[in-house]
N, C-alpha and C positions, 0 to 999 in steps of 0.2 A: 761495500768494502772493495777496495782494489783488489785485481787480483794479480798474481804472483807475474805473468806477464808485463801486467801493466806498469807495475813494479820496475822493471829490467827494462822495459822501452824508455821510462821517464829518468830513471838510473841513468840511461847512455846517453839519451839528450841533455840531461843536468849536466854531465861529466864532459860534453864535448864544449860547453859554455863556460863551466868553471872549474875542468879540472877534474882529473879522478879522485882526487881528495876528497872533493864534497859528495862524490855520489853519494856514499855508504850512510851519509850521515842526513842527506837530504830526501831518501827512501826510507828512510825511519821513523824521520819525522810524519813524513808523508802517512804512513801505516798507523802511524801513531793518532792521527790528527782525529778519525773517525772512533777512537776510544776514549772515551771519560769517565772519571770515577765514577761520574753520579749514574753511567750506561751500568758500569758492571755490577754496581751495588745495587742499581734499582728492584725492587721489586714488591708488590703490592702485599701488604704486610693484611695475615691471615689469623686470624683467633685471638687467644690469650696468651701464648706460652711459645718462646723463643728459644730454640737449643744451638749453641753456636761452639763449633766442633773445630779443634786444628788437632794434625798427630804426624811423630814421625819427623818431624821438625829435626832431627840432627846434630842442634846445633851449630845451625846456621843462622847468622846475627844478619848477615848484608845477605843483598838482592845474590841470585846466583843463575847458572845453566845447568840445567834438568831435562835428560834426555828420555822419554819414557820409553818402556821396551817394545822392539819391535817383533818378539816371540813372548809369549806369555800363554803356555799350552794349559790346557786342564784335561784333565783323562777322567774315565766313567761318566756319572752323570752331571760333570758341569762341562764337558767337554763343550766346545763355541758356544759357553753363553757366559756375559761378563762377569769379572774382571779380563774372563779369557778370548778377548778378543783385540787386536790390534790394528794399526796403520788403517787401510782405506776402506778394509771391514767395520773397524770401530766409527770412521766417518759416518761411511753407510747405514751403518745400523741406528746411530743416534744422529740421523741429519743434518754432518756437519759438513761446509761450503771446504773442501781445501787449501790451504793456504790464508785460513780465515784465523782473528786470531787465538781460537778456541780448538783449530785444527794445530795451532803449536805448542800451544798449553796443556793437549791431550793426548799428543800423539809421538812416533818420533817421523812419521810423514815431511819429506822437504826442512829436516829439523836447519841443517845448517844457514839455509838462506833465510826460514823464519826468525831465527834466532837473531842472524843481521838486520830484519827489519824491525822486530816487534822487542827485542832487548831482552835483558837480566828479566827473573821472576823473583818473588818472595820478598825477605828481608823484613827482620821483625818489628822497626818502626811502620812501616805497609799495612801489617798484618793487624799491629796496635791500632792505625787510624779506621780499617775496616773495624774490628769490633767497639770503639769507638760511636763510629756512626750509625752500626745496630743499635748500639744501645742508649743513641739519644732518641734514635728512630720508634725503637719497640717503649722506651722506658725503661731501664735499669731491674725497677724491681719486677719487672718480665721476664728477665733471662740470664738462661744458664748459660753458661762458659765451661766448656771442659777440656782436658788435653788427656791424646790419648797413648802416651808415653814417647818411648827412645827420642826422649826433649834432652837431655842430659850429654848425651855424646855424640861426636862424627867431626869435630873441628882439631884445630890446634888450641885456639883460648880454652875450651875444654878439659883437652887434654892437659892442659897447663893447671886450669883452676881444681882438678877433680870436678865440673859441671857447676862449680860456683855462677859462674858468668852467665848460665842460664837458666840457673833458681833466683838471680836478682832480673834477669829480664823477665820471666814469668809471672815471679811476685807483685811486679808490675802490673802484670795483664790483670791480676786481678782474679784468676780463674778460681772454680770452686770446688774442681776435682780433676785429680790425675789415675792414672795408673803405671804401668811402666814395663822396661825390657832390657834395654842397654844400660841402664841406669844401674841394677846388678853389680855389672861387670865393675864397678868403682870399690867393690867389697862391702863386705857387712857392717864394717866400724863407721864407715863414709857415707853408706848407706843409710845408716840408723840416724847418725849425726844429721844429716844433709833433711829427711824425713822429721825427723820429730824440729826441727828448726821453721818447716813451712806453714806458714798461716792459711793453708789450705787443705784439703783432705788427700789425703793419698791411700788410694782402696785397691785394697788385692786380695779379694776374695778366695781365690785360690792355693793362696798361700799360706803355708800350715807350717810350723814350727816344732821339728823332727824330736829334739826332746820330751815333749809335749802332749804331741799329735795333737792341738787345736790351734784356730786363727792364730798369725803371727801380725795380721793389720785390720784396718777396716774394714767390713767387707762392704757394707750401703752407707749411702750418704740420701738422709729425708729432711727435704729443705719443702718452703711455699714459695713459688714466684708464679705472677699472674693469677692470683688466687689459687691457685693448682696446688697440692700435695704432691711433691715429685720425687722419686726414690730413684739415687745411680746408687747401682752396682758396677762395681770396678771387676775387672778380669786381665793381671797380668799373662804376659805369655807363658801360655803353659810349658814349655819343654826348656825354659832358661837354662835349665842344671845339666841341660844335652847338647846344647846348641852353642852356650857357653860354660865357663871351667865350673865346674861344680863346687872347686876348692877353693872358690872368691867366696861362698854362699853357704860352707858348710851344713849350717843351723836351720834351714829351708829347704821344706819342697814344695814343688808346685804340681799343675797338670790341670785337664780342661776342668775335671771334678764336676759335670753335668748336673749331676744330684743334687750338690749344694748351692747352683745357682737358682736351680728349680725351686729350694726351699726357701732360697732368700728372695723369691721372685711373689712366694705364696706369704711369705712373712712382712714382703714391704704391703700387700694387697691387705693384708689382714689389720695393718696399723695405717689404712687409708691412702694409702697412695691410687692416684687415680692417674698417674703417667709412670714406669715404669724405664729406665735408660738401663742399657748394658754397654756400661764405658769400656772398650774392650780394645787388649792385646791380641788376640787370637790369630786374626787373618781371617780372609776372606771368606774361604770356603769354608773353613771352622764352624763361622760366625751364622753362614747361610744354614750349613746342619744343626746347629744349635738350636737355629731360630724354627725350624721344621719341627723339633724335637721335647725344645722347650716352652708350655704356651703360659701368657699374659706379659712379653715383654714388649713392649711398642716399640721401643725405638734399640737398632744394635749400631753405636757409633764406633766402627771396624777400625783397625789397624794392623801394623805389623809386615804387610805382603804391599803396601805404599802404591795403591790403587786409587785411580781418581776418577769415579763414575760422575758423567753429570746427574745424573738423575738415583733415587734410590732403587734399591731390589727389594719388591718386594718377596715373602713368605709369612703364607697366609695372612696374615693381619701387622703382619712387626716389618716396620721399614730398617732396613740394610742399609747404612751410610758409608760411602767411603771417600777418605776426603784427600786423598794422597800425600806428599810429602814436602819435605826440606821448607816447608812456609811456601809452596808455590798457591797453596789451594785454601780457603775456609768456607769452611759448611756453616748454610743458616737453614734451620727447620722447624717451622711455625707450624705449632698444633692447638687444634680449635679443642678444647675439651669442656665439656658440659655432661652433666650427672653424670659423672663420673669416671668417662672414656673419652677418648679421642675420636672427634664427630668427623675430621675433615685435616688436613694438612696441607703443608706448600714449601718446596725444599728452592734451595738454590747454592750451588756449586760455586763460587766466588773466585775467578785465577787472579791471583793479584801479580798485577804488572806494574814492575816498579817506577818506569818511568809515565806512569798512568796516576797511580795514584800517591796522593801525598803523603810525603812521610810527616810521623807526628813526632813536632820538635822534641817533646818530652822524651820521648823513646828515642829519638837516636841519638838526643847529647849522652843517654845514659848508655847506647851502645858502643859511643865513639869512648868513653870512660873505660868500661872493662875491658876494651880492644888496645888502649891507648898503651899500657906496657909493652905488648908485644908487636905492634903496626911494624914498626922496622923490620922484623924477622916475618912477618907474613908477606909481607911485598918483595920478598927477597926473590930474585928470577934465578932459575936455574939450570933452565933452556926452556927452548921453541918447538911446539910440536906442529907438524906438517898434515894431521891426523884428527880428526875430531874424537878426544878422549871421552870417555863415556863408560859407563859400566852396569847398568841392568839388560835383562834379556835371559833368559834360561840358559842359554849355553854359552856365550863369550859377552866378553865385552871390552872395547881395546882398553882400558884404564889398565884392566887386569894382565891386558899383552903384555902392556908397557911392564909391569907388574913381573910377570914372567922372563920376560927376556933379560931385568936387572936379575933375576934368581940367577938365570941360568948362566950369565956372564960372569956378575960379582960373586956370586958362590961357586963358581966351576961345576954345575952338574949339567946329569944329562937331560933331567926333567924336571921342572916347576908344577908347583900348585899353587893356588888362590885361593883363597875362600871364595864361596857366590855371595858374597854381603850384597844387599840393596841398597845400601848406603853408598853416598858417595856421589860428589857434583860434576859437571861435563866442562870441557876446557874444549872451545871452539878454534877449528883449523888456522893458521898463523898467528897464534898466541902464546905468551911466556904463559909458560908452567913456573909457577911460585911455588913457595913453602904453602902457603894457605891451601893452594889447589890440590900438593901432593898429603897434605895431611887430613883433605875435606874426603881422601880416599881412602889412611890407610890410621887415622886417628884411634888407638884402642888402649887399653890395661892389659894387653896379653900380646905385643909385636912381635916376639922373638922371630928372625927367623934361621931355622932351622937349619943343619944338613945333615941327612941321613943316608942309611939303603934301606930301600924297601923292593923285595921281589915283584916279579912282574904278576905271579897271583895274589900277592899285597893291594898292588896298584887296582886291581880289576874290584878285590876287595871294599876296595876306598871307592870307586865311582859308581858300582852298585849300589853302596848305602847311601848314597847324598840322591841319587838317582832315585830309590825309592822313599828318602824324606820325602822329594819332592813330586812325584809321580805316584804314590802311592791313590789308587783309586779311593781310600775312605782318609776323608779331609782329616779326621781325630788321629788320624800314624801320619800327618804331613805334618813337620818340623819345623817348614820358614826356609827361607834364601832359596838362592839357584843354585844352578852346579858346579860345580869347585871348576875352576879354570885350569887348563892344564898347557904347558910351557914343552914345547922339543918332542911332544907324543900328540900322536891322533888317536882318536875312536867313531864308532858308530855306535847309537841309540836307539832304541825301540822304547820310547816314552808308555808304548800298550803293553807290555810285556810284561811277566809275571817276576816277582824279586827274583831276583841270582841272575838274571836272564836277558836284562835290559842292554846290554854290553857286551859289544864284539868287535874285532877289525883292529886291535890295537900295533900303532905301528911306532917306530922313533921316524919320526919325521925328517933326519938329517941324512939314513939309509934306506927307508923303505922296508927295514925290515921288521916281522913283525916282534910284538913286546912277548920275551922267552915266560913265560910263568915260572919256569926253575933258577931262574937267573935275578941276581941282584944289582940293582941300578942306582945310580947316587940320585939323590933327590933332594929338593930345596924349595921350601914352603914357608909359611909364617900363618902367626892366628893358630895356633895349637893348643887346645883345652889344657894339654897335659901338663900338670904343676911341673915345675925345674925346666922348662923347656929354654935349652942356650942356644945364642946367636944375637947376633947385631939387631937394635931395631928396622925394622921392617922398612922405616923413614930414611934410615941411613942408607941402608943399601942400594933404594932406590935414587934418591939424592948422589948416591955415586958413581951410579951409572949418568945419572941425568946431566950430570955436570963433565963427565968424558965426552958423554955424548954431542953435547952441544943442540941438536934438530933430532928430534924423534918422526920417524918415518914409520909407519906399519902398513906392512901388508895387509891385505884381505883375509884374514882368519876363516880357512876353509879345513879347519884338521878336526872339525867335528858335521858326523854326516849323521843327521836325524832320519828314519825309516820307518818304515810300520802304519 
């Protein structure tokens, strides 16, 4: 593979021959040249039984830019060991060449020049021709297919269809089990309806029906492929009724409920299952204590926290799969099973790159179909950012700047918030920002946003508790998302610290002085659980900044100083 040098020498020599126009395009090809579908898909096919795993998925139909985080902290005992590792460490640690193009598909390392070389990722025709050619590869009736939910929202066709657009892209794939997360947030009636419509199983184990108090869905799906007895267990996200409005969901609750996977773990065992899956919402580190905690489940196919290891984790005997998001990634993991257990395995991590691999005609006339109403309004520009926008990382992310700075302009306050959502696609430096791109950010069922006061012991209130969703040393009180983003105030962090404790230094960034705790501040947020909550969509407002604005410029986001 060339490298990122050799790149930028042939780049200047191209470009003094023909022109700066061709560099960009002729460095692309170039990078591109030494990747072939048949490279990334190969791989020497192991046993009988095939699991092929996408999650997290967004709802994202076309290829896109995906920036992975370049902070991804873990406190207690997973502190530096994956998912919590990043950029040149996570090279180092799983032997990747820099600038390779497995080092841009994993990393945010040199993201903006890879991104010009190696292109868009994902996009669900891509996604269709890899599972596809597993499955003439393995045999069909070898292998499982699972998703492992928030498939339903993060777009505008989405948001338009209530997630129609991508239970008919799905229904397609053909898969054999879901679970789910953001999918919720579309309510109970749309829920129910949208569910009992699919020709597939959708298991949520965890999910109990408050009336009742018993199962509100399936909790196992026992299927044979490859001769095998194979028992999923599904595991929505436990904390939906906290993390999102409770009042979409009344009639549910959920939560990790350990005990009852235990049970159905000893019940799929007892009705002959010799492969065990836990299709799961949870998250990472969840998943990792579950699997310490809970014994005879082979495989835990993670979601939720949009983590893309190439290789599995394991604990003790049950492989850890994470297959990260928005369609950049699909997991294949061939297990040898004879009397009765899994003798032997062999995983492989799949980045699917769009201009690598073919899109399969079938799947994209049917995506150019459900996009075809609203194409005009997603291509709609509404300025240029100077900025490469992006949005995961623990503590910032410019999407969220941009995000901020519309709060704090178009609402008149003096300080913003964001939610940490992981969701949400990357818009590379001298590029129109569309409709598409600003709704792949802030696409939900609950946009209002907001203007309030909240005092300044309010505020420290609010970033203590997201602080220790996500810092919490025991993974079963960690929540999901990052840290809520904050507009016009700074602070400091101690990610080690004990709750109440994590947070200090608060200042308004516009005097330096610091935030009064007796004192009331105007404030302007969106994404707020709380039913009745008024204000303009979240899409407008930024749309109307965006459109005064003309060129988005951001500074270097230094108003959060990490310690400890």
């Amino acid at each position: 593979m060339f490298s990122r040098r050799e790149f930028l020498m042939a780049a200047v020599a191209t470009s003094a021959v023909l022109g700066s126009g061709m560099a960009g395009r002729w460095s692309r090809a170039m990078a591109q040249q030494r990747l072939t579908e048949d490279g990334l898909l190969a791989m020497e096919g192991t046993g009988n039984l095939t699991l092929v795993h996408v999650t997290d998925i967004h709802a994202q139909l076309k290829p896109i830019y995906f920036r992975e985080p370049s902070i991804n902290l873990g406190v207690g005992e997973v502190a530096g060991k994956p998912p919590h590792v990043t950029g040149a460490d996570f090279l180092k640690l799983y032997d990747i060449d820099p600038g390779s193009p497995h080092a841009y598909a994993l990393t945010s390392e040199d993201f903006v020049s890879l991104a010009r070389s190696y292109g868009r990722m994902g996009g669900m025709d891509r996604v269709a021709t890899v599972i596809r050619r597993i499955r003439e590869e393995r045999g069909a009736e070898n292998v499982v297919l699972l998703d492992g939910g928030d498939t339903w929202q993060g777009s505008y066709t989405a948001q338009q269809t209530q997630g129609a657009d991508m239970i008919e892209i799905m229904n397609a794939l053909s898969p054999d089990a879901m679970t789910g997360h953001w999918e919720f947030t579309y309510g109970t009636d749309r829920v129910k309806e949208a569910i009992d419509a699919l020709p597939f199983a959708f298991l949520g184990s965890n999910i109990y029906d408050n009336e009742w108090d018993e199962p509100a869905f399936e909790h196992t799906l026992m299927l044979e492929r490859g001769g095998t007895k194979v028992a999923v267990i599904g595991q929505a996200f436990p904390y939906t009724p906290i993390a999102n409005p409770r009042w979409m969901i009344p009639g549910w609750s959920f939560g990790i409920r350990e005990e009852d996977i235990a049970k159905h773990v000893e019940e799929a065992r007892e009705a002959g299952a010799e492969v065990v899956v836990l299709l799961s919402h949870n998250g990472f580190d969840v998943d990792r204590k579950l699997a310490s905690r809970v014994p005879g489940i082979d495989v835990i196919l993670t979601g939720h926290t949009h983590d893309a290891l190439p290789e599995p984790v394991m604990v003790g005997t049950t492989l850890v799969v994470a297959s990260g998001s928005n369609g950049k990634f699909v997991s294949r993991i061939d297990l040898d099973v004879r009397d009765g257990r899994v003798t032997d395995w062999a995983y492989r991590l799949i980045p699917v790159f769009s201009d690598v691999i073919t899109p399969d005609a079938e799947m994209a006339a049917l995506i150019d179909k459900v996009r075809a109403p609203y194409e005009a309004e997603l291509s709609r520009e509404l300025a240029t950012t100077d900025a490469l926008l992006f949005r995961r990382g623990n503590f910032n992310g410019t999407f969220d700047d941009l995000i901020c700075e519309a709060l704090l302009q178009e609402r008149d306050a003096e300080i913003a918030l964001s939610p940490g959502f992981r969701w949400g696609t990357s818009v590379l430096p001298g590029d129109a920002i569309t409709v598409e791109d600003l709704h792949n950010a802030c696409a939900m069922s609950y946009p209002a946003a907001y203007r309030s006061t909240m005092s300044g012991a309010t505020l420290k209130d609010v970033l203590e508790d997201v602080a220790d969703n996500l810092f919490n040393p025991d993974p079963y009180y960690q929540q999901g998302g990052d840290m809520v983003r904050v507009g016009g105030m700074g602070y400091a962090i101690d990610p080690k610290a004990a709750m109440g404790s994590r947070i200090s230094d608060m200042t308004m960034l516009s005097t330096g002085e610091p935030i009064d705790p007796a004192r009331d501040y105007t404030v302007a947020g969106w994404a707020s659980v709380n039913e009745g909550t008024e204000g303009p969509a979240i899409w407008d407002v930024v749309e109307s900044y965006l459109t005064r604005t003309g060129t988005v410029s951001l500074p270097e986001n230094q108003s959060v100083r990490v310690t400890g």
